[in-house]
N, C-alpha and C positions, 0 to 999 in steps of 0.2 A: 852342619853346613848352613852357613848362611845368604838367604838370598835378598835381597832387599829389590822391592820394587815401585817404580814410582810411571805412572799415567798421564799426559798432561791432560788438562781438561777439553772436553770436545773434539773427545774422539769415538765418537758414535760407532758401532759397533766390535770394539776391540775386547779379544776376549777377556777374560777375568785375570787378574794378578795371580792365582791358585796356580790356574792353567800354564801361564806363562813360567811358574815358578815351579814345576813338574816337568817341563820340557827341561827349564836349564839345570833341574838336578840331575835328571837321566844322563842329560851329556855331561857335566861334570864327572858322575861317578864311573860312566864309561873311560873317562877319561883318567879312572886311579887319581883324582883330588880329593883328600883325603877331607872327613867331616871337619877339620878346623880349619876352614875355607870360605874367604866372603867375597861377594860380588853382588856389583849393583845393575840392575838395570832400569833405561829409562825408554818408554813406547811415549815419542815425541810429534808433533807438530811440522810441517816441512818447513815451517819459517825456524821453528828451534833450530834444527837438525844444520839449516844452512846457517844460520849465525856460529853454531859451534865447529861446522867445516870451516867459515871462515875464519873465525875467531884463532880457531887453536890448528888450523894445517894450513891455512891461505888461502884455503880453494872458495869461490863464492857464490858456490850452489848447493842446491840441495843435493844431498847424497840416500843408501838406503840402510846404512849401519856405519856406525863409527866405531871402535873400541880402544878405551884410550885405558893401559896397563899401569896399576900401580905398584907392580914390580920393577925392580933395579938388578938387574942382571952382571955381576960383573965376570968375565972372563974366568973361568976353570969352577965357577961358583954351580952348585946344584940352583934352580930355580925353585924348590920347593923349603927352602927358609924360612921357618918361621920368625917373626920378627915379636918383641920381648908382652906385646899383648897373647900372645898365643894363636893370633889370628892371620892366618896366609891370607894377605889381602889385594885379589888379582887386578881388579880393575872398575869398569864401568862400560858395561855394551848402550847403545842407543840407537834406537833403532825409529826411526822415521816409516811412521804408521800409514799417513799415505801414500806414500811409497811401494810400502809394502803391497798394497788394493791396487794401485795399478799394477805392478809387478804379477802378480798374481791373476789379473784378468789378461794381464798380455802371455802368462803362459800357461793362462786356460786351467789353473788348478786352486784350490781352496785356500783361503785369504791365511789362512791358522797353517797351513803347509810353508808359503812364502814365510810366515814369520818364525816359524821354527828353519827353515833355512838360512836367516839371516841370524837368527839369536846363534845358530851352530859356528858360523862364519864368523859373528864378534867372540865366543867363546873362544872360538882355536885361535884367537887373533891374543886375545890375553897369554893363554897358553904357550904362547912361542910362536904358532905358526903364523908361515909368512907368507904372501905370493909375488916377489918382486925377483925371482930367478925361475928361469923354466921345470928346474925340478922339484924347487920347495910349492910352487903353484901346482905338480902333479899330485905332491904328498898332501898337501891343502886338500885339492877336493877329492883326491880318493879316501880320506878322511871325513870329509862334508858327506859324501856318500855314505858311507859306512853307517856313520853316526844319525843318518836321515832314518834309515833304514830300522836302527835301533829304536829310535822314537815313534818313528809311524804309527802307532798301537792308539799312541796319544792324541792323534791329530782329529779325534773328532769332537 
C-alpha cells in the first residue's frame, strides 16, 4: 500500500507524516483495500485548502477536508479495478490543518483525534462513501464511528 504524504510549510505543531501514514493504513486495511493501493494526502494551509474549494467545487471558503477520487466508476463496474500500472489509485484526501486545531478546541478533544476524524471522512469519501441522502449520511458516520474506534490506540 502506498501512502504518499505531503505538509505544507508552517504548520507548527502537526504531527509527523509516520503518524499520519498509520492512521490512514489502519483505515484502509479495515476497510479490505487491498496492498496495491495508493493515496495521497495533503495536511494544508487554510488559504490552500480555500483556493482548492474554490478552484475545483466553487465554493470560496475554507473548508476542513476535501477528497477529490481518482477513481471512474462506471455503472455495474466493481470499483476495485486495477488499472494497467497494477496500482488501485483512489485519490487525494486534504485536510486543512488549521482547521483541524480549532475544530478540535471547539469539541474539547485532542488535535491528532480531529485529524484522524477528518483523514477517516476523506478516506470513505474515496471509497464510495457519500452523505448527500439521509441514509448514505447514517451509513457514513456509523462507519466514521466504527472506524474511529479502530484506530483510537493510535491517537496518541
Amino acid at each position: 500500500m502506498e501512502i504518499n504524504i505531503s505538509i505544507d510549510q508552517g504548520l507548527d505543531g502537526c504531527p509527523a507524516p509516520r503518524w499520519l501514514e498509520g492512521i490512514a493504513r489502519q483505515v484502509l486495511e479495515a476497510q479490505e483495500v487491498g496492498a496495491e493501493a495508493e493515496v495521497s494526502l495533503l495536511i494544508a494551509t487554510q488559504e490552500r485548502i480555500r483556493e482548492l474549494n474554490r478552484d475545483y467545487l466553487g465554493e470560496d471558503a475554507p473548508t476542513d477536508v476535501l477528497a477529490f477520487s481518482a477513481r471512474e466508476e462506471a455503472a455495474g463496474q466493481s470499483p476495485f479495478i486495477h488499472p494497467p500500472d497494477g496500482l488501485l489509485h483512489l485519490g487525494e484526501v486534504i485536510i486543512a490543518y488549521p482547521q483541524a486545531v480549532i475544530q478540535a478546541t471547539e469539541h474539547r478533544h485532542p488535535v491528532k483525534r480531529e485529524l484522524a476524524i477528518l483523514l477517516i471522512h476523506g478516506l470513505l469519501h474515496l471509497l464510495g462513501y457519500d452523505h448527500d441522502e439521509p441514509e448514505s449520511e447514517r451509513r457514513m458516520k456509523a462507519r466514521e464511528a466504527e472506524l474511529l474506534g479502530y484506530v483510537e490506540g493510535g491517537l496518541k
